[in-house]
C-alpha positions as CSV (number, residue, x, y, z in Angstrom):
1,X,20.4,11.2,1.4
2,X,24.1,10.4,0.7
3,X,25.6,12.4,-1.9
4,X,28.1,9.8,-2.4
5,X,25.2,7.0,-2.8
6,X,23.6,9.5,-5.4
7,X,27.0,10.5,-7.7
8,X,27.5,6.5,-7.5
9,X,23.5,5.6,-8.5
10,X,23.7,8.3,-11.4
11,X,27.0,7.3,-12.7
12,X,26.5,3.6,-12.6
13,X,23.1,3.7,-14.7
14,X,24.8,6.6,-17.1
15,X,27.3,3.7,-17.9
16,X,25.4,0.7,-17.8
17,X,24.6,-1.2,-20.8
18,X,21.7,-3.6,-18.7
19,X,19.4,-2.3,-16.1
20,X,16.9,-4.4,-13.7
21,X,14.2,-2.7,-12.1
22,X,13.3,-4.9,-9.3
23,X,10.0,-3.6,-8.0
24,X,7.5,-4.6,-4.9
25,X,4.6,-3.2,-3.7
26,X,5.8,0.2,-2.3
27,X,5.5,1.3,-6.0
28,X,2.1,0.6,-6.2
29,X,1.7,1.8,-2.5
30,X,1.9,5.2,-4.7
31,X,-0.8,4.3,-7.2
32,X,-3.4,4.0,-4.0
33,X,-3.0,0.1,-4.1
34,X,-2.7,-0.4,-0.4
35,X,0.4,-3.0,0.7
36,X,0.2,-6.8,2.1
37,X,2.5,-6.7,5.0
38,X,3.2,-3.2,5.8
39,X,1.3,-2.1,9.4
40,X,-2.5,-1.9,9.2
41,X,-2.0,-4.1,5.3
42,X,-4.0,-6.8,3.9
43,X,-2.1,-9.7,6.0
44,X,-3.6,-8.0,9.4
45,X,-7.3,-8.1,8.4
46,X,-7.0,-10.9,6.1
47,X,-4.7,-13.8,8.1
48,X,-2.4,-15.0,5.4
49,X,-3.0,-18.7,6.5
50,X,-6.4,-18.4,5.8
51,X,-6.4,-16.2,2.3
52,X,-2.5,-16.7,0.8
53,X,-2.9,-20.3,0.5
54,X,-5.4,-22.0,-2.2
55,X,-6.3,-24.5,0.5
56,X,-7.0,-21.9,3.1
57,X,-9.2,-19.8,0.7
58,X,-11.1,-23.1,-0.6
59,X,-11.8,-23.5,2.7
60,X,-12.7,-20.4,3.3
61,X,-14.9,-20.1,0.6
62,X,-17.1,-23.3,1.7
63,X,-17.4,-21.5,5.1
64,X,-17.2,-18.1,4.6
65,X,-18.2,-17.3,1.0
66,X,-19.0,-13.5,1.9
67,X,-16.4,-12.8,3.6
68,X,-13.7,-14.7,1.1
69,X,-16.0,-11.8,-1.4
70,X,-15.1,-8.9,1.3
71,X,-11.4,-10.0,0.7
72,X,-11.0,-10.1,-3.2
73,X,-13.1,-6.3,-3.4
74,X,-10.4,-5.3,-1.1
75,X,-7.4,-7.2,-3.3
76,X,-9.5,-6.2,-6.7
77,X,-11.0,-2.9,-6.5
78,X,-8.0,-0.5,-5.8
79,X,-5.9,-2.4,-8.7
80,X,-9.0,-2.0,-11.0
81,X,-8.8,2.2,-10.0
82,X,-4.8,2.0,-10.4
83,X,-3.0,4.0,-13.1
84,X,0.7,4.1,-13.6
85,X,2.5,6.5,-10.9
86,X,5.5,8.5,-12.0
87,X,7.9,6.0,-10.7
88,X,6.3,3.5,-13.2
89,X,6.8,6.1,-16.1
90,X,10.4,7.0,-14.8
91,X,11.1,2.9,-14.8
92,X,9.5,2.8,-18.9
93,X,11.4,5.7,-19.6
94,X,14.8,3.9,-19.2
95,X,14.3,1.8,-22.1
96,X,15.3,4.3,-24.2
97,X,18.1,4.9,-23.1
98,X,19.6,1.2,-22.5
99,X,18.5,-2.2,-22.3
100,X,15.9,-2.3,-19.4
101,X,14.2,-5.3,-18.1
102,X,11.3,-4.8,-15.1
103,X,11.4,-8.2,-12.3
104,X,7.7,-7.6,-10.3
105,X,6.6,-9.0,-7.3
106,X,3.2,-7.2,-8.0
107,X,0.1,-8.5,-9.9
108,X,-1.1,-5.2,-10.7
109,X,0.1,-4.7,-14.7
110,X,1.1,-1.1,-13.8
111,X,4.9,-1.3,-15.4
112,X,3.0,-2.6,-18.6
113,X,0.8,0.3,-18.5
114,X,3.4,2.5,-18.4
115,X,4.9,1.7,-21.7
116,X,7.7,-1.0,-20.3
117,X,8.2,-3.6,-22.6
118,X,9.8,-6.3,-20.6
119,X,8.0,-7.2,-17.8
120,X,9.0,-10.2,-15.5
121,X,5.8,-11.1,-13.1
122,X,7.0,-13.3,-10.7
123,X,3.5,-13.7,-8.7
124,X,1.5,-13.7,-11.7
125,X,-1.2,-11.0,-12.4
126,X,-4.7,-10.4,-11.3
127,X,-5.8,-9.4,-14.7
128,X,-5.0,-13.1,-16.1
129,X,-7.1,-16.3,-15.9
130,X,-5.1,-19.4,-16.7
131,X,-5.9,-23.0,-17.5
132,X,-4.2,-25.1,-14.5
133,X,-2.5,-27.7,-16.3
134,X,-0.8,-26.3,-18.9
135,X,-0.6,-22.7,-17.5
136,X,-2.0,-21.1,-20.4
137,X,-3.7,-17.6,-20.0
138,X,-7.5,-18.3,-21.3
139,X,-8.7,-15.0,-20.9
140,X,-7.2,-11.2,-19.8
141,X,-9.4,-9.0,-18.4
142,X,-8.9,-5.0,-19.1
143,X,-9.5,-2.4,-15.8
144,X,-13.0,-2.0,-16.5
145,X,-13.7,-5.7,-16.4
146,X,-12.1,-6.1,-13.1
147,X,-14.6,-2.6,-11.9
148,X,-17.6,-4.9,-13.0
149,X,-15.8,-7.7,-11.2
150,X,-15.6,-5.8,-7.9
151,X,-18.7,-3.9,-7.7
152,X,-20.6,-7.6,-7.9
153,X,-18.3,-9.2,-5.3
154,X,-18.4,-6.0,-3.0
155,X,-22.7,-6.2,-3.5
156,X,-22.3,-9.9,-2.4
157,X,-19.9,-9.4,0.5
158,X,-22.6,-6.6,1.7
159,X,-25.8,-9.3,1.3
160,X,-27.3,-7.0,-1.7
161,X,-27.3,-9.6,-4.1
162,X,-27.5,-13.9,-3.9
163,X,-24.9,-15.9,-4.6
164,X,-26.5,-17.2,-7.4
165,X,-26.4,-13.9,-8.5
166,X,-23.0,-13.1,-7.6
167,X,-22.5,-16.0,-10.2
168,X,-24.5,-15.1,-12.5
169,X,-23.0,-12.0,-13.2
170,X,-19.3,-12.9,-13.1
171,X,-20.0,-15.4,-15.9
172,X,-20.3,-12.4,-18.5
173,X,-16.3,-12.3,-17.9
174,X,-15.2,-14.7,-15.6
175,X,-14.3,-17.9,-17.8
176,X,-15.4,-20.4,-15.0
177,X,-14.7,-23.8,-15.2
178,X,-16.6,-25.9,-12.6
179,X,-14.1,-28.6,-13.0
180,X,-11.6,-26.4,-11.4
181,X,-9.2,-26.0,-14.7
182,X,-9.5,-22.5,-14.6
183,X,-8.1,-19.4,-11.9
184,X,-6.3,-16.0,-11.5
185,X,-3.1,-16.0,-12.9
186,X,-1.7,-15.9,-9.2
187,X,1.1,-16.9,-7.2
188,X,0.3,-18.0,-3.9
189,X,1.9,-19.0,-0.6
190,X,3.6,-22.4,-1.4
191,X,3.6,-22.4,-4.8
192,X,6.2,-22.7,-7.0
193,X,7.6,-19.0,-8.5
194,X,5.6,-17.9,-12.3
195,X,7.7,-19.7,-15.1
196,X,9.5,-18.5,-17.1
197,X,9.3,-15.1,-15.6
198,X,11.5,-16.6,-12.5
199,X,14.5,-18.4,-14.9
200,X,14.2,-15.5,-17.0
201,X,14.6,-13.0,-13.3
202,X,17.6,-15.1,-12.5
203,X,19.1,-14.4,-16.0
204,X,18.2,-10.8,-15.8
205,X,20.2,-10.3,-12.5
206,X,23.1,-12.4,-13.7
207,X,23.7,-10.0,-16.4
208,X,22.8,-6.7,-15.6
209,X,25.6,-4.0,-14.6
210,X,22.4,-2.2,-12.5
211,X,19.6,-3.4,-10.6
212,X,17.2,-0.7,-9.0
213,X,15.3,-2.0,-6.2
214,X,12.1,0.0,-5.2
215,X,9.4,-0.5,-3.3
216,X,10.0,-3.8,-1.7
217,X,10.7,-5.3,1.9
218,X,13.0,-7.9,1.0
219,X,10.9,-10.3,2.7
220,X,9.4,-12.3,0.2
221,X,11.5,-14.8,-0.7
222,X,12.5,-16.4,-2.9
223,X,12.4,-13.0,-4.9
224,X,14.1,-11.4,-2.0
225,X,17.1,-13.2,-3.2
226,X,17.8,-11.6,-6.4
227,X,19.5,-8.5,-5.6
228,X,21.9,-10.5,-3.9
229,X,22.6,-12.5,-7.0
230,X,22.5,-9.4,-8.8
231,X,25.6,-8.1,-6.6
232,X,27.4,-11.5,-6.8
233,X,27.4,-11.2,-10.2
234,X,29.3,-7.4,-10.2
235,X,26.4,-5.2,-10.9
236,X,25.5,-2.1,-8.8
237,X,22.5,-2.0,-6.5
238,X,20.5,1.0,-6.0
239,X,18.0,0.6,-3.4
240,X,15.1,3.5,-3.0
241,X,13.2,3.0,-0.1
242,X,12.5,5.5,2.9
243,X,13.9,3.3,5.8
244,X,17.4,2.4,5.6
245,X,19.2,-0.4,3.0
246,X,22.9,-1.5,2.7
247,X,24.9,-0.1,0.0
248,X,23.6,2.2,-2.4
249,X,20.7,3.4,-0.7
250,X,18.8,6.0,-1.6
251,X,16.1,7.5,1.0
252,X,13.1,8.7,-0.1
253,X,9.9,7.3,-1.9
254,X,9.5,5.4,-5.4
255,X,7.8,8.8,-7.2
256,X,10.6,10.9,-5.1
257,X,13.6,9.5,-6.4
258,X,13.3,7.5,-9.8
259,X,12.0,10.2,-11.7
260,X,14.8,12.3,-10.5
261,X,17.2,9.5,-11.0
262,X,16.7,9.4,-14.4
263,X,16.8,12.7,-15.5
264,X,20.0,12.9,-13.3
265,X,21.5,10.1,-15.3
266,X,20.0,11.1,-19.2
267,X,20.6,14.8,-18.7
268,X,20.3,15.2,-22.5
269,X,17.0,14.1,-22.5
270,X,13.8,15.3,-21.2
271,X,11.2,12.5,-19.5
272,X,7.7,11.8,-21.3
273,X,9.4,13.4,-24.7
């Protein structure tokens, strides 16, 4: 790692009055919440055209109800088993210190569990169910909800249970609507970016002195776009990542190098106090 790139990370967030922590799934990667696009991730298994688009999976489902079942166990299950990594703790932390605001590409609620206030979910979250036309959220679901949810879809994809069963049990938490109204609070392929949370990102980047980007590719866009706007605007970009980034780069894993980061930044105080 540069010791230039690290004097110039710690001094930038020592002085800045507005921080952007601009997170993808290589934090989560941490919590045992395996990635999308990385080799041997969800997109090789699953073919994106036929599980990241609502038509795909609709059409899926008619066919293939099993394995579209096989698929959301896999998507479901490790983020019902998540907990907050220390890179998520590290990220909640700065908050008292200056003004923080979190911009996720992930579904998984991790940042909120850490104790991080504002929380920007740009694809939505897995542990919402919204009405479709107005966007309202008509039910959340805690960790434990989404365990019950996976062990009946995994017992389906397996041919252990009916799918009359399958339904049967989701209805104790799943607020179906047979009219379609209802679905995960999720961003797809082709659809338009979560509102507010994506005028509110833009905002965010536009006015920050810092954004930290960890765990992300900077291959989904139009996300991917925002540390670039962040650096238009003035503010200093910190990327963690283990394979190289331009700029402030700093090499080395999410759970590596926040925590450390911090306390490099806030000497005077000690994390989790």
């Amino acid at each position: 790692m540069s010791t230039d790139n690290w004097i110039t990370a710690v001094l930038s967030l020592r002085s800045a009055r507005r921080i952007v922590i601009f997170s993808g799934a290589g934090i989560s990667e941490e919590s045992g919440i395996p990635t999308f696009r990385d080799v041997g991730g969800f997109w090789e298994e699953f073919p994106p055209e036929d599980f990241a688009y609502w038509e795909g999976l609709l059409g899926k489902l008619l066919s293939e109800p099993r394995r579209v079942a096989q698929f959301a166990w896999n998507v479901i299950d490790p983020i019902a088993r998540a907990r907050p990594n220390v890179a998520h703790l590290a990220g909640a932390e700065i908050e008292k210190f200056t003004s923080a605001v979190v911009i996720t590409q992930n579904i998984d609620g991790l940042h909120q569990d850490a104790g991080s206030s504002q929380v920007l979910e740009l694809h939505g979250s897995l542990l919402e169910v919204i009405n479709v036309a107005d966007r309202k959220i008509v039910k959340r679901f805690e960790r434990d909800d989404l365990l019950i949810i996976a062990d009946a879809l995994h017992r389906y994809a397996e041919k252990e249970i009916s799918l009359m069963t399958l339904v049967m049990q989701l209805r104790r938490l799943y607020p179906f609507d047979f009219r379609g109204r209802h679905q995960p609070n999720l961003v797809l392929f082709g659809d338009a970016m979560a509102e507010p949370a994506w005028t509110h990102a833009c905002s965010a980047v536009e006015n920050c002195d810092v954004l930290i980007a960890i765990g992300t590719s900077g291959s989904v866009f139009p996300a991917a776009f925002l540390p670039g706007r962040a650096e238009l605007a003035g503010a200093t970009v910190i990327s963690i990542s283990p394979t190289p980034c331009d700029g402030c780069w700093l090499q080395g894993t999410a759970g590596e190098i926040l925590p450390h980061l911090v306390s490099a930044a806030w000497p005077q105080h000690t994390l989790g106090a």
